[in-house]
PDB file with SEQRES, HELIX, SHEET and CRYST1 records, atoms N, CA, C and O in Angstrom:
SEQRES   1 A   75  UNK UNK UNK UNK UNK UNK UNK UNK UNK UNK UNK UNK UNK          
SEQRES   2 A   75  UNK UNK UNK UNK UNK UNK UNK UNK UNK UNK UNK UNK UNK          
SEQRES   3 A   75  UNK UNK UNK UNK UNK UNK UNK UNK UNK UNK UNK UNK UNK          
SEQRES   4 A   75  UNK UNK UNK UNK UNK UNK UNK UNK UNK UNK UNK UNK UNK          
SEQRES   5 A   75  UNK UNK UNK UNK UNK UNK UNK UNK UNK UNK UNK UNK UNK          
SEQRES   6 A   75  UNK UNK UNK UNK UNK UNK UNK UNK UNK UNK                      
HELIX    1 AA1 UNK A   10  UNK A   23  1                                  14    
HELIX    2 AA2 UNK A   27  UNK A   54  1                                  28    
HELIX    3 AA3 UNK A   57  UNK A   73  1                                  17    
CRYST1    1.000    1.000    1.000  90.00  90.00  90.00 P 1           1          
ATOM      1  N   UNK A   1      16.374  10.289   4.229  1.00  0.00           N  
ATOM      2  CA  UNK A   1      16.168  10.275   5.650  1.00  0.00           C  
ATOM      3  C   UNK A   1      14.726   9.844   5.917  1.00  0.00           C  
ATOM      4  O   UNK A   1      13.808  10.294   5.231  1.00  0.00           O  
ATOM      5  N   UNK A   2      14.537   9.033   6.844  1.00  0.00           N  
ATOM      6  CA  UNK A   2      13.335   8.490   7.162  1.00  0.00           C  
ATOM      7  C   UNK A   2      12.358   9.635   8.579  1.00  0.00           C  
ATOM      8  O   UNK A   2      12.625  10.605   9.289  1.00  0.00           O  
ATOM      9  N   UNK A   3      11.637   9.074   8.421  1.00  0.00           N  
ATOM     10  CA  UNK A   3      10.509   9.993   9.583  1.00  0.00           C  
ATOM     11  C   UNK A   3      10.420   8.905  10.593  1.00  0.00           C  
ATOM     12  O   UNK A   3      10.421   7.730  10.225  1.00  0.00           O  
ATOM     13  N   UNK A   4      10.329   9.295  12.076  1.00  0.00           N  
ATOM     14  CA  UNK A   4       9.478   8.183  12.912  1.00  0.00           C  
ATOM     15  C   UNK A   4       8.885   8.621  13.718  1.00  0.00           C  
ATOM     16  O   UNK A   4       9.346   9.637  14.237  1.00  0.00           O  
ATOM     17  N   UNK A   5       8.169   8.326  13.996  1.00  0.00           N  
ATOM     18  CA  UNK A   5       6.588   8.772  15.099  1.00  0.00           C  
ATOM     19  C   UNK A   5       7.001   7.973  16.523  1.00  0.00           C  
ATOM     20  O   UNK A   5       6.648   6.804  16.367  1.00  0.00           O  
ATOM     21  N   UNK A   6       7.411   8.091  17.415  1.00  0.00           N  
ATOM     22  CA  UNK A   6       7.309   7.328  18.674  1.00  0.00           C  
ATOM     23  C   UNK A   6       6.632   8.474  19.842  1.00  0.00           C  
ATOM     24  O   UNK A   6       6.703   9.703  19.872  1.00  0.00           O  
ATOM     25  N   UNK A   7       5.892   7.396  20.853  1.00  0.00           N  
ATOM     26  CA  UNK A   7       5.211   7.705  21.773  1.00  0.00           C  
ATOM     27  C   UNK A   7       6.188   8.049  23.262  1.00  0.00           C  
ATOM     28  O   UNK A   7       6.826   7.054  23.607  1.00  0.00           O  
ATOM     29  N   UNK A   8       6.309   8.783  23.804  1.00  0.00           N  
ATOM     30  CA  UNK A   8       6.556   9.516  25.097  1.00  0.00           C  
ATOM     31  C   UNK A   8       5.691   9.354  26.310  1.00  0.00           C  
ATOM     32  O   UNK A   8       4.487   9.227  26.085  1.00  0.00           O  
ATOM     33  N   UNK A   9       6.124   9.334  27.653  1.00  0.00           N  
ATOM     34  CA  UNK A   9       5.364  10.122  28.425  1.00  0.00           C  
ATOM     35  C   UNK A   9       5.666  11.395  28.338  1.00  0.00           C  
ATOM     36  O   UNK A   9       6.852  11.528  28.036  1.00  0.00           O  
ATOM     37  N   UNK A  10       4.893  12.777  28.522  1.00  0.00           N  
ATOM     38  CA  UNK A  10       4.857  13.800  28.321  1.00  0.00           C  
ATOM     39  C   UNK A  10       6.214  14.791  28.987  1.00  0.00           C  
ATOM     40  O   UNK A  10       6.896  15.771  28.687  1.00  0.00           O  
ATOM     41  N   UNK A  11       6.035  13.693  30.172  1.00  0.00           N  
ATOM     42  CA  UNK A  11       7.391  14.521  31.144  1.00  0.00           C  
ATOM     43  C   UNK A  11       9.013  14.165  30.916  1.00  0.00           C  
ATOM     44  O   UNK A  11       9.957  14.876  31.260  1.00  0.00           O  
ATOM     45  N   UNK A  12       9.090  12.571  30.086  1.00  0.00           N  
ATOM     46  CA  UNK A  12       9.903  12.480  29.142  1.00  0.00           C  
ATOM     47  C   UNK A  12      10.741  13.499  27.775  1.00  0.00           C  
ATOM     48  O   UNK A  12      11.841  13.897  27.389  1.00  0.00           O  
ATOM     49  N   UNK A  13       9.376  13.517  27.486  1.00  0.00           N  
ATOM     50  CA  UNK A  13       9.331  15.036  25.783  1.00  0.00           C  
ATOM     51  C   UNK A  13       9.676  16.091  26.541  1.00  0.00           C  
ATOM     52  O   UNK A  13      10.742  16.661  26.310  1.00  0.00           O  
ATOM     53  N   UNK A  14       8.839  16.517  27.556  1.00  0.00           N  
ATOM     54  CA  UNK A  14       9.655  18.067  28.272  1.00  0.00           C  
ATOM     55  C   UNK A  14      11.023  17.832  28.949  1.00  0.00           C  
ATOM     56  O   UNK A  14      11.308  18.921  29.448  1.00  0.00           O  
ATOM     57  N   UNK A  15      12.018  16.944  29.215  1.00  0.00           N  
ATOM     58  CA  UNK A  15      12.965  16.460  29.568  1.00  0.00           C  
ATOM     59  C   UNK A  15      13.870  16.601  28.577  1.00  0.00           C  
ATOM     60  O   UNK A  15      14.950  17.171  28.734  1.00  0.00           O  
ATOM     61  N   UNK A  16      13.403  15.992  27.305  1.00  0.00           N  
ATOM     62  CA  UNK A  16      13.839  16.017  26.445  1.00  0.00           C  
ATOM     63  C   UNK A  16      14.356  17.058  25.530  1.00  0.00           C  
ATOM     64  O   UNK A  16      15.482  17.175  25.047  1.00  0.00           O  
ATOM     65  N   UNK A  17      13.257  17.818  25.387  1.00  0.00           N  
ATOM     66  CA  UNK A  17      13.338  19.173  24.903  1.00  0.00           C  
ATOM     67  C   UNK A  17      14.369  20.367  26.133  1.00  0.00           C  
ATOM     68  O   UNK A  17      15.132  21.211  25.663  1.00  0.00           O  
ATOM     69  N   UNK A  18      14.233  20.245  27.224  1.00  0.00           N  
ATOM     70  CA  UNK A  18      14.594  20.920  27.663  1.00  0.00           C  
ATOM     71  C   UNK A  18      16.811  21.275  27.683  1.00  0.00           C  
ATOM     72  O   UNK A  18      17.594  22.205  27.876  1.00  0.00           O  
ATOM     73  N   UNK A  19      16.841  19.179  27.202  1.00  0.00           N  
ATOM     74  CA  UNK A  19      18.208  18.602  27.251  1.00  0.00           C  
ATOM     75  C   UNK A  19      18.668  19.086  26.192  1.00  0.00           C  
ATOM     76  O   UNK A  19      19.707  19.745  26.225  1.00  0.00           O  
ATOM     77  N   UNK A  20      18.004  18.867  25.058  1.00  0.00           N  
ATOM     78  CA  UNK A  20      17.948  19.729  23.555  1.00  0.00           C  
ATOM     79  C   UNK A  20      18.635  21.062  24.129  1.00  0.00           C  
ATOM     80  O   UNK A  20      19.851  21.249  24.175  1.00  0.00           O  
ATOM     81  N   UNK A  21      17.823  21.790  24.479  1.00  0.00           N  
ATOM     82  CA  UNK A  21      17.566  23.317  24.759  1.00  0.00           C  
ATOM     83  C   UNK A  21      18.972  23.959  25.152  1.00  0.00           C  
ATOM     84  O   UNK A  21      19.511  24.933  24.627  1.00  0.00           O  
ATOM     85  N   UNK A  22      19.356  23.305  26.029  1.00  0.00           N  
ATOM     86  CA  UNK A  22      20.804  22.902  27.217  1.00  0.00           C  
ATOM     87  C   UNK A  22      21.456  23.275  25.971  1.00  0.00           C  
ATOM     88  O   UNK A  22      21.952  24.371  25.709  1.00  0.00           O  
ATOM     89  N   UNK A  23      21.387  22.048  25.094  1.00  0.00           N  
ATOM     90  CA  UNK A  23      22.672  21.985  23.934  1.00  0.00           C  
ATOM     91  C   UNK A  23      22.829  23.081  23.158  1.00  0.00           C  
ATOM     92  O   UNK A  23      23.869  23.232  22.516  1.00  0.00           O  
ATOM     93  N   UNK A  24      21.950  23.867  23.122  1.00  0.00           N  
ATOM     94  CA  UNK A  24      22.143  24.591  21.778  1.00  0.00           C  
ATOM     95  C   UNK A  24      21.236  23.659  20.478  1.00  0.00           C  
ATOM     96  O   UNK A  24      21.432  23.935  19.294  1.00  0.00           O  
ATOM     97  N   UNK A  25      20.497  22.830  20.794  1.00  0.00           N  
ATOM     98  CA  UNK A  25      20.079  21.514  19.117  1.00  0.00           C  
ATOM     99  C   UNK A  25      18.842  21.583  19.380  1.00  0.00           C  
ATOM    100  O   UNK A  25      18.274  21.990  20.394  1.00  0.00           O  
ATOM    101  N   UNK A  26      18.426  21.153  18.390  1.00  0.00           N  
ATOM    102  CA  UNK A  26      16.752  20.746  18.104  1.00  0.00           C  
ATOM    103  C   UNK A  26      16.961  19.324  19.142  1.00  0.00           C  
ATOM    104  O   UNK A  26      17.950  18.694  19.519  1.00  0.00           O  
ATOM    105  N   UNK A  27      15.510  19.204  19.364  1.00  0.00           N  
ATOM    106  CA  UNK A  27      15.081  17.945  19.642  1.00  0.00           C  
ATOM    107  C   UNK A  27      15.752  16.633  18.316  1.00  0.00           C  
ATOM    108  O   UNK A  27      16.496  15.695  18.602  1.00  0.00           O  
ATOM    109  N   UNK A  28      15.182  16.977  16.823  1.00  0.00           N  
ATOM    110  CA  UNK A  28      16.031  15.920  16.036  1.00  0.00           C  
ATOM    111  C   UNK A  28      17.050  15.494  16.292  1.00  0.00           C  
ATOM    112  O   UNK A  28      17.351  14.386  16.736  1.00  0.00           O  
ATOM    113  N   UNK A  29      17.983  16.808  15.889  1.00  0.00           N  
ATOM    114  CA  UNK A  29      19.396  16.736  15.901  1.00  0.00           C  
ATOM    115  C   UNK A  29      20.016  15.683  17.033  1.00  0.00           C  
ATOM    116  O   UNK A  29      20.928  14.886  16.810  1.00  0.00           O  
ATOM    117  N   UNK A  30      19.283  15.869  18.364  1.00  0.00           N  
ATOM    118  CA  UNK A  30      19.509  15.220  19.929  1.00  0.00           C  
ATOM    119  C   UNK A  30      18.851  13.718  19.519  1.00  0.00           C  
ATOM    120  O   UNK A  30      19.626  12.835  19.888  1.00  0.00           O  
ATOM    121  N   UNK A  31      18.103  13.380  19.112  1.00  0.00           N  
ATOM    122  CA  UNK A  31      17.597  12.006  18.771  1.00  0.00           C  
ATOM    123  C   UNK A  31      18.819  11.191  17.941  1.00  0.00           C  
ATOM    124  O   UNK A  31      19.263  10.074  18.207  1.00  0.00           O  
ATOM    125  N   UNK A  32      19.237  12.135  16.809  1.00  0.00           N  
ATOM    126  CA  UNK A  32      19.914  11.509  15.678  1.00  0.00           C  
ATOM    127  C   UNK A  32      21.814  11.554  16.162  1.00  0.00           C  
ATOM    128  O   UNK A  32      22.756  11.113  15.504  1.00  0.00           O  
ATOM    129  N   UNK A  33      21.836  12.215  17.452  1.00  0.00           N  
ATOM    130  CA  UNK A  33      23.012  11.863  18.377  1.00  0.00           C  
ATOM    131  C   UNK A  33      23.105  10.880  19.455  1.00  0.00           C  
ATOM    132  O   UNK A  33      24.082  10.307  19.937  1.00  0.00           O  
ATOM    133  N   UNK A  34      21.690  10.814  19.753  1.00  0.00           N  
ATOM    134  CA  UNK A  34      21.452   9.403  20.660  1.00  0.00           C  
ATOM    135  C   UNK A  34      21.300   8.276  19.515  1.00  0.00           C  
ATOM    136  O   UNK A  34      22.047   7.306  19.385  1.00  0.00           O  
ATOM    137  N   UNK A  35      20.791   8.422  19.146  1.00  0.00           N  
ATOM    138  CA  UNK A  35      20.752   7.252  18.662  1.00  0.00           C  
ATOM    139  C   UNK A  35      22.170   6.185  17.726  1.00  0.00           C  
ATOM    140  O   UNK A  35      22.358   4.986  17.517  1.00  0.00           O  
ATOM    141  N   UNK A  36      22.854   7.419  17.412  1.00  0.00           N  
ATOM    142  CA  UNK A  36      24.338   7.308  16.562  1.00  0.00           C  
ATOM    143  C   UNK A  36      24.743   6.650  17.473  1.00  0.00           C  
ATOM    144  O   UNK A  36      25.109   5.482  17.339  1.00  0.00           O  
ATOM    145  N   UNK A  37      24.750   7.451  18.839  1.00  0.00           N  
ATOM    146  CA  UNK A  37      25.883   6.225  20.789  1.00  0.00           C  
ATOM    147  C   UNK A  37      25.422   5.001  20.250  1.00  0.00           C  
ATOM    148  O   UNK A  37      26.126   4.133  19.733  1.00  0.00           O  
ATOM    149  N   UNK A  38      24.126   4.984  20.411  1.00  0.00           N  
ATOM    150  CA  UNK A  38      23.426   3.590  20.839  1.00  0.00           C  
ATOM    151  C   UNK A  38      24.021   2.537  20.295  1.00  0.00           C  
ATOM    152  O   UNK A  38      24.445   1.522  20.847  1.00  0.00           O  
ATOM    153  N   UNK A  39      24.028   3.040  18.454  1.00  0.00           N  
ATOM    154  CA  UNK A  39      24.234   2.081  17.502  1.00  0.00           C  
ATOM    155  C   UNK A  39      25.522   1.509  17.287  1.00  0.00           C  
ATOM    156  O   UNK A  39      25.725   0.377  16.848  1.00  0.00           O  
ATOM    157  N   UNK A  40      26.484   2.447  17.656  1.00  0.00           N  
ATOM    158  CA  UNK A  40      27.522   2.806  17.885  1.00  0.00           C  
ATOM    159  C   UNK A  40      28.689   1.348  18.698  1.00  0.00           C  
ATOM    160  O   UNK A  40      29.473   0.462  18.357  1.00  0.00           O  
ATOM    161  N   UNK A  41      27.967   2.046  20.108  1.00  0.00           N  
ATOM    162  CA  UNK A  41      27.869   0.835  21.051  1.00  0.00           C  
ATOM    163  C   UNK A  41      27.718  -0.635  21.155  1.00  0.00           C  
ATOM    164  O   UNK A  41      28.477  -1.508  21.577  1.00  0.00           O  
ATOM    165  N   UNK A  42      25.908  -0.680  20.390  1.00  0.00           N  
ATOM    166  CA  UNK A  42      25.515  -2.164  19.494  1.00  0.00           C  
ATOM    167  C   UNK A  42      26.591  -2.951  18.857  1.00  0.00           C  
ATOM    168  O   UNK A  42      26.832  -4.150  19.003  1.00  0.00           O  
ATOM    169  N   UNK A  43      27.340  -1.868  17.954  1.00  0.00           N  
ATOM    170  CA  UNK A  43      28.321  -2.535  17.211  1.00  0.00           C  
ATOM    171  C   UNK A  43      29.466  -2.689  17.449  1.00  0.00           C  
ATOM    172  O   UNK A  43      30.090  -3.504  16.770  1.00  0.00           O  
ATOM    173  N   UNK A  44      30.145  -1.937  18.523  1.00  0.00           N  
ATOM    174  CA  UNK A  44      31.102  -2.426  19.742  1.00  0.00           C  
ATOM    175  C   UNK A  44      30.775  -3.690  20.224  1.00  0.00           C  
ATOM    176  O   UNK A  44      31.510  -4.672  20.114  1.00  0.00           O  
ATOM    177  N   UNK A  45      29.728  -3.679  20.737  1.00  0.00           N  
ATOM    178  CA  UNK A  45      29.317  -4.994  21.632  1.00  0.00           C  
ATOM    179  C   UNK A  45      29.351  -6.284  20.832  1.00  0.00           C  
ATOM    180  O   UNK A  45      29.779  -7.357  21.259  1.00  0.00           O  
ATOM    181  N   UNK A  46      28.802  -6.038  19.509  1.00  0.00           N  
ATOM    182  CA  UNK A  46      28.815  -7.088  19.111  1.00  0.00           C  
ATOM    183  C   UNK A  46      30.230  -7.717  18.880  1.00  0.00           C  
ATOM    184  O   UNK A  46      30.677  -8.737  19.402  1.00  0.00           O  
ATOM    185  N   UNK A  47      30.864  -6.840  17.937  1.00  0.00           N  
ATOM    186  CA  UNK A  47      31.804  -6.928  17.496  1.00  0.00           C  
ATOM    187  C   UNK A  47      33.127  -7.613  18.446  1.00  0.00           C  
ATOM    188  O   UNK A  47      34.113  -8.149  17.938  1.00  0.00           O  
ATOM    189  N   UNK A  48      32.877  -7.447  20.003  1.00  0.00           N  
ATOM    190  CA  UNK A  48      34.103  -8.041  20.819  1.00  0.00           C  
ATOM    191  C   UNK A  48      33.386  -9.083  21.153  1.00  0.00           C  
ATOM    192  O   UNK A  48      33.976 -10.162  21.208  1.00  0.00           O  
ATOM    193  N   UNK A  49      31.955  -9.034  21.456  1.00  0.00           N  
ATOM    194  CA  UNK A  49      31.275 -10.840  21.600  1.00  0.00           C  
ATOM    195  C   UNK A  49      32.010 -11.831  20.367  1.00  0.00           C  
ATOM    196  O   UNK A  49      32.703 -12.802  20.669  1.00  0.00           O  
ATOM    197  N   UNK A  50      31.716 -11.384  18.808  1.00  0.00           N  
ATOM    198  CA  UNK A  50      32.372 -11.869  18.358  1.00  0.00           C  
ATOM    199  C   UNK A  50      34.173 -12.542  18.423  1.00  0.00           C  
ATOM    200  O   UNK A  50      34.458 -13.713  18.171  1.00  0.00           O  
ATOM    201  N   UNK A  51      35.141 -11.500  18.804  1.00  0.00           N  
ATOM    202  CA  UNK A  51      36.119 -11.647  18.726  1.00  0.00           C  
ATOM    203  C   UNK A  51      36.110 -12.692  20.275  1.00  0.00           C  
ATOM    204  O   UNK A  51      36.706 -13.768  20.340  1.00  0.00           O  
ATOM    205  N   UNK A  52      35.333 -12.106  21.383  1.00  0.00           N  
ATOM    206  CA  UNK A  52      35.249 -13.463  22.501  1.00  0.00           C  
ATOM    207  C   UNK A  52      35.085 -14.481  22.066  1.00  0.00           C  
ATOM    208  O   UNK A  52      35.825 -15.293  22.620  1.00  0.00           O  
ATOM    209  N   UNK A  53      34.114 -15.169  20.881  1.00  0.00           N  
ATOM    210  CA  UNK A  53      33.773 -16.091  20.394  1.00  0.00           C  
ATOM    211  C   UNK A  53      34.828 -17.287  20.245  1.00  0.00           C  
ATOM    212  O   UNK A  53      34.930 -18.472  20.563  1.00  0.00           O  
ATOM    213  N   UNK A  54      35.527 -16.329  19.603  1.00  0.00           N  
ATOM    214  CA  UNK A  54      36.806 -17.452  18.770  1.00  0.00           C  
ATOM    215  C   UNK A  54      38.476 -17.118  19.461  1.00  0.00           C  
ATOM    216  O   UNK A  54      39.596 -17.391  19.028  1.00  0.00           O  
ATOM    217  N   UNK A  55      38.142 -16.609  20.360  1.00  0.00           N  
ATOM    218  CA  UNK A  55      39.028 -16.323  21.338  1.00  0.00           C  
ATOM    219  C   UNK A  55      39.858 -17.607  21.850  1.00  0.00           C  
ATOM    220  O   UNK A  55      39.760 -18.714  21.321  1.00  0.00           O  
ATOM    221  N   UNK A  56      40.841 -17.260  23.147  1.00  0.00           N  
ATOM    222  CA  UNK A  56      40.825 -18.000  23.760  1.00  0.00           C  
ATOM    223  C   UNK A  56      40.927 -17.433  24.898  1.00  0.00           C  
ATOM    224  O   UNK A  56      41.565 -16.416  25.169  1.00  0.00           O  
ATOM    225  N   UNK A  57      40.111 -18.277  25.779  1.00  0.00           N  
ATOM    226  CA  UNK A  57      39.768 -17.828  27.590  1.00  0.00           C  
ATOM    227  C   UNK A  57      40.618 -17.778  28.221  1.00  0.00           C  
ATOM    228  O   UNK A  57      40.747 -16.915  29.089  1.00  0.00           O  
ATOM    229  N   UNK A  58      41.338 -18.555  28.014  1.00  0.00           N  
ATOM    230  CA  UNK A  58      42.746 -18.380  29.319  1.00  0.00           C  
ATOM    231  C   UNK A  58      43.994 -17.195  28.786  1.00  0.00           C  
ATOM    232  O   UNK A  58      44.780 -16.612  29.532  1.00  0.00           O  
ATOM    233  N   UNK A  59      43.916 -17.093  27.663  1.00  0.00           N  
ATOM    234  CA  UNK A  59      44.476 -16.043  27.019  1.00  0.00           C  
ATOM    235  C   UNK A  59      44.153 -14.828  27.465  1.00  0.00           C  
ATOM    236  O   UNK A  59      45.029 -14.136  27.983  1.00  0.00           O  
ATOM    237  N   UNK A  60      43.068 -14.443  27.360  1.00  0.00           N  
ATOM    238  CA  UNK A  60      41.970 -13.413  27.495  1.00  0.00           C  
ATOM    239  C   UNK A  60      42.447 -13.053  29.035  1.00  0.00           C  
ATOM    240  O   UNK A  60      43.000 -12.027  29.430  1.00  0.00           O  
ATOM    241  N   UNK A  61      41.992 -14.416  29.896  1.00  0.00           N  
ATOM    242  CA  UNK A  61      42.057 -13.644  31.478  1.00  0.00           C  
ATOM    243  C   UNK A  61      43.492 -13.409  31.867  1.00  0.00           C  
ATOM    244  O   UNK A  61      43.727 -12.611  32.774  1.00  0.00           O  
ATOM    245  N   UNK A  62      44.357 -13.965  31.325  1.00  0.00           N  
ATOM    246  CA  UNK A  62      45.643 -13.505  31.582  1.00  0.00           C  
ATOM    247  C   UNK A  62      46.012 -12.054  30.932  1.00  0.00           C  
ATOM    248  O   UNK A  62      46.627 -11.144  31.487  1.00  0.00           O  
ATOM    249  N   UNK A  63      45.592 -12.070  29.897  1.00  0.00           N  
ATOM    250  CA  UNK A  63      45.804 -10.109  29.536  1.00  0.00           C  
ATOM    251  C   UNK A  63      45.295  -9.344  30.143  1.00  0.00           C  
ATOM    252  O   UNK A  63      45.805  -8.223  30.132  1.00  0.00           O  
ATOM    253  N   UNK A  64      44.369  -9.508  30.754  1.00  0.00           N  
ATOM    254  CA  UNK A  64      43.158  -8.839  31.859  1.00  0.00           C  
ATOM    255  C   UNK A  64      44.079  -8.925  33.408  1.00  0.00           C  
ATOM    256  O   UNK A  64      44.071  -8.039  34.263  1.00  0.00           O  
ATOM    257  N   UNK A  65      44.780 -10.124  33.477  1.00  0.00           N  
ATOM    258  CA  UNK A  65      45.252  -9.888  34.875  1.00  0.00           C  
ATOM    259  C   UNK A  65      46.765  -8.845  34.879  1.00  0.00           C  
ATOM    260  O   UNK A  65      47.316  -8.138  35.723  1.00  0.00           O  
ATOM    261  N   UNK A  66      47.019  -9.194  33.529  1.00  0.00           N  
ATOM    262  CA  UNK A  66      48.240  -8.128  33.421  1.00  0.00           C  
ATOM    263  C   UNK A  66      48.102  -6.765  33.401  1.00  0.00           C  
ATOM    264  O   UNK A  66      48.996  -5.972  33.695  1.00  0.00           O  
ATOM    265  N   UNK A  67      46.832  -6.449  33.010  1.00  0.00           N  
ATOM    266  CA  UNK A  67      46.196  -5.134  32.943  1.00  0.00           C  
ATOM    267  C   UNK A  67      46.219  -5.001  34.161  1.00  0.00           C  
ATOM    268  O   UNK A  67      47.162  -4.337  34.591  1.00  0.00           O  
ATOM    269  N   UNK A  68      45.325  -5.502  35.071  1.00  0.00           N  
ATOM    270  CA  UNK A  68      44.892  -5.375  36.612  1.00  0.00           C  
ATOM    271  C   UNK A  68      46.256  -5.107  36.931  1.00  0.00           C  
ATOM    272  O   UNK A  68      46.218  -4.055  37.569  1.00  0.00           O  
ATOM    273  N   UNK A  69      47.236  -5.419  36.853  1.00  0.00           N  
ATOM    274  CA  UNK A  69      48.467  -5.685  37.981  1.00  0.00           C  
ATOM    275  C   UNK A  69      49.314  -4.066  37.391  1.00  0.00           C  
ATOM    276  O   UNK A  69      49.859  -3.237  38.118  1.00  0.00           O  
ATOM    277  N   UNK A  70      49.209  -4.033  36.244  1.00  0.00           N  
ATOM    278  CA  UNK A  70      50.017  -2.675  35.452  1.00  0.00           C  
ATOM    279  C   UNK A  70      49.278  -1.592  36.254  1.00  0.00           C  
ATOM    280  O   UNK A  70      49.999  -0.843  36.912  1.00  0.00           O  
ATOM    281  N   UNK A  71      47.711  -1.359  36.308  1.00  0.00           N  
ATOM    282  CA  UNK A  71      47.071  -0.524  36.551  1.00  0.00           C  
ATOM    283  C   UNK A  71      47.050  -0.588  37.965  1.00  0.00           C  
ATOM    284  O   UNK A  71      46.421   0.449  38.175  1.00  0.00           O  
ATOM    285  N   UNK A  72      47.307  -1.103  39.197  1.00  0.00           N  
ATOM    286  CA  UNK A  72      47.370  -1.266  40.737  1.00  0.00           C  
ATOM    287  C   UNK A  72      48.717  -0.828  40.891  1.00  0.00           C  
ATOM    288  O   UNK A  72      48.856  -0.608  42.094  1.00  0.00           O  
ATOM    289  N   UNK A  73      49.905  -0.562  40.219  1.00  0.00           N  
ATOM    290  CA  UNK A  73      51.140  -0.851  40.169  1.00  0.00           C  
ATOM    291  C   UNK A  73      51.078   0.963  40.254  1.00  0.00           C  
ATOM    292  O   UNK A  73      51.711   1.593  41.102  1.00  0.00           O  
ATOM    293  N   UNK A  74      50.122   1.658  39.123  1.00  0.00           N  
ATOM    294  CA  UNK A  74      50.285   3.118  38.746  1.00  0.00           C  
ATOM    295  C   UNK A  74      49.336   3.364  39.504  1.00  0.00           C  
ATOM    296  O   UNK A  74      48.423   3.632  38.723  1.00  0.00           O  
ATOM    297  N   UNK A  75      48.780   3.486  40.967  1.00  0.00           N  
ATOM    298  CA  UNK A  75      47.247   3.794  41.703  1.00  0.00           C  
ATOM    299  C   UNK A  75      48.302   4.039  43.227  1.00  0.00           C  
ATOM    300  O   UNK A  75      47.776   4.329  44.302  1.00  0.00           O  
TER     301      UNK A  75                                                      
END                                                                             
């Protein structure tokens, strides 16, 4: 496991700690759960940019409009 030093504004860190506090967790523990989303996410994102990549567009917006129409249908 690595160490990292990053800089705060102060009212950030007491925000922080206090969100910690909320949880029941250390401040770490709360870093090393944010940061898991983040990365998490990153690699979601990338991962369907990719699959957009080599896609096809008219494909794509037609599954999207079938969605739209299924989901207005149950509203």
């Amino acid at each position: 496991m690595s160490t990292l030093t990053i800089r705060l504004p102060n009212d950030h860190h007491e925000r922080l700690k206090a969100l910690a506090a909320s949880r029941g967790t250390s401040l770490n523990k709360l870093f090393e759960e944010l940061t898991t989303k983040v990365l998490t996410e990153f690699d979601a994102e990338t991962r369907f940019r990719l699959r957009a990549a080599k896609g096809d567009k008219a494909r794509g917006l037609d599954i999207l409009e079938k969605l739209d129409r299924a989901h207005s249908q149950r509203t």
